[in-house]
N, C-alpha and C positions, 0 to 999 in steps of 0.2 A: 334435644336430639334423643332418639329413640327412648321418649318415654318419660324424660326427665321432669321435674317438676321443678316451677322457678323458683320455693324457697332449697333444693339443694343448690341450687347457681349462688344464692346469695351468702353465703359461706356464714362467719362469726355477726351476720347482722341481724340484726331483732326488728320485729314487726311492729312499727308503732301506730301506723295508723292504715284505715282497711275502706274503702269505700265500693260498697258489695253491689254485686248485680242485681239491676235492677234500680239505682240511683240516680242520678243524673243532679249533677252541679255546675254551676258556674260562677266563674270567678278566679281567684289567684290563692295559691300555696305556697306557705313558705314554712318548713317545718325541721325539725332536726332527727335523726335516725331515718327507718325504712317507711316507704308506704305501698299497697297495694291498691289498684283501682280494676275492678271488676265490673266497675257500672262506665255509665259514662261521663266525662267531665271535659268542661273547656275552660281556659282560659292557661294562664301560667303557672309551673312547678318550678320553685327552687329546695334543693335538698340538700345535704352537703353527706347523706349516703346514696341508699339505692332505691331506683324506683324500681318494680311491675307492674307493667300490664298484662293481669292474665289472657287467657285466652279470649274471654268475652269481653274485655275491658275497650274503650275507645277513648281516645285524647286528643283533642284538638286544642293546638295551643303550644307555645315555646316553651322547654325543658333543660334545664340544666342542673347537672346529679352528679353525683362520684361516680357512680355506676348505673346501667340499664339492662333492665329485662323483658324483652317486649315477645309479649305472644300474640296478643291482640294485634288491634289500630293505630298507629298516632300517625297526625296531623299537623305537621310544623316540626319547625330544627329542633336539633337534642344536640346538645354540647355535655360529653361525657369526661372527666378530667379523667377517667381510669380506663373502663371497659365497657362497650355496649355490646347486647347478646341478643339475636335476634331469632329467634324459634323458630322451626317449622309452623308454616300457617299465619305467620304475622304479615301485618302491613304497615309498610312505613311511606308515609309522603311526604319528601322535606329534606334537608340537609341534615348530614350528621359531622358531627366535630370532634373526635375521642381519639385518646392512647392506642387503645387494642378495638378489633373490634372481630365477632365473631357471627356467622352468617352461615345457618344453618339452611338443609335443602329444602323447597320450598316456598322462600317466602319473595314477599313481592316487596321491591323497594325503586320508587322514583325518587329521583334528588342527587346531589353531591354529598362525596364523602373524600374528610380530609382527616387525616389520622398522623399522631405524632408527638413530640412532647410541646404540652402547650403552658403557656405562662411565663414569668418576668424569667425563668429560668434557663429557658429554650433558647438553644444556640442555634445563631443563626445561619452557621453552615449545613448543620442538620437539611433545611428548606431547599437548597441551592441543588439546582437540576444535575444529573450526573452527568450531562453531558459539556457542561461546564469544567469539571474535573479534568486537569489535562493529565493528572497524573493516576488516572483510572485502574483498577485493576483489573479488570477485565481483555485486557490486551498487554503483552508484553511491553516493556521502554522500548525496547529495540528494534518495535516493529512499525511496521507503516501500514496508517487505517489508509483501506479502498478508499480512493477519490470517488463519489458518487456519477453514476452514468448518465448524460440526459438524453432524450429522443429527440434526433432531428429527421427534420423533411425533406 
């Protein structure tokens, strides 16, 4: 957003590996620290930092990272355990699965997205609809919700 570039998004992480514009791979990743993909690549990422996609970058294929930067293309779910950030001008097609996620003006996304803590640690009231909650806070104890009105003929 206004201008930013993806390594200030990536805070105390370091670049380990850069796949520039103009490449094109295929196959599967599995690496440790950050990477950058500026060309194009298909197949599968696993990271246990952050990925980017810059601007010109394109991904087809399933992802799973601590974090996501996408200005570019991707193609297939992204399961983020922390943050996914999605740039002006990006395109995402596919499901997303992350903690936080932030979604800048601009960009184009088909899919689902379900956001929250994930893993053995995630409680599982967290999930449960609020309208489930009889003890809601959103309305007094004392008070009585509207019966709902139906249309007859």
């Amino acid at each position: 957003m206004f201008g930013k570039d993806a390594e200030i998004t990536t805070g105390q992480s370091t670049l380990n590996s850069m796949l520039g514009q103009g490449c094109k791979i295929k196959g599967d990743i599995e690496l440790q620290g950050t990477i950058r993909i500026d060309g194009q690549f298909e197949g599968s990422i696993s990271c246990p930092d952050t990925l980017i996609i810059g601007k010109s970058g394109t991904v087809k294929g399933d992802v799973k990272v601590k974090n996501a930067v996408i200005g570019g293309k991707l193609v297939g779910n992204i399961s983020a355990s922390s943050k996914i950030e999605l740039q002006t001008g990006s395109h995402v097609e596919g499901d997303i699965a992350t903690a936080r996620v932030v979604i800048d003006e601009g960009v184009f996304f088909e899919g689902n997205c379900k956001m929250g803590a994930t893993g053995a640690g995630a409680n599982a009231s967290q999930s449960r609809d609020v309208s489930d909650n009889k003890d809601s806070n959103w309305a007094r104890k004392d008070e009585k919700r509207p019966e709902p009105v139906g249309i007859t003929r």
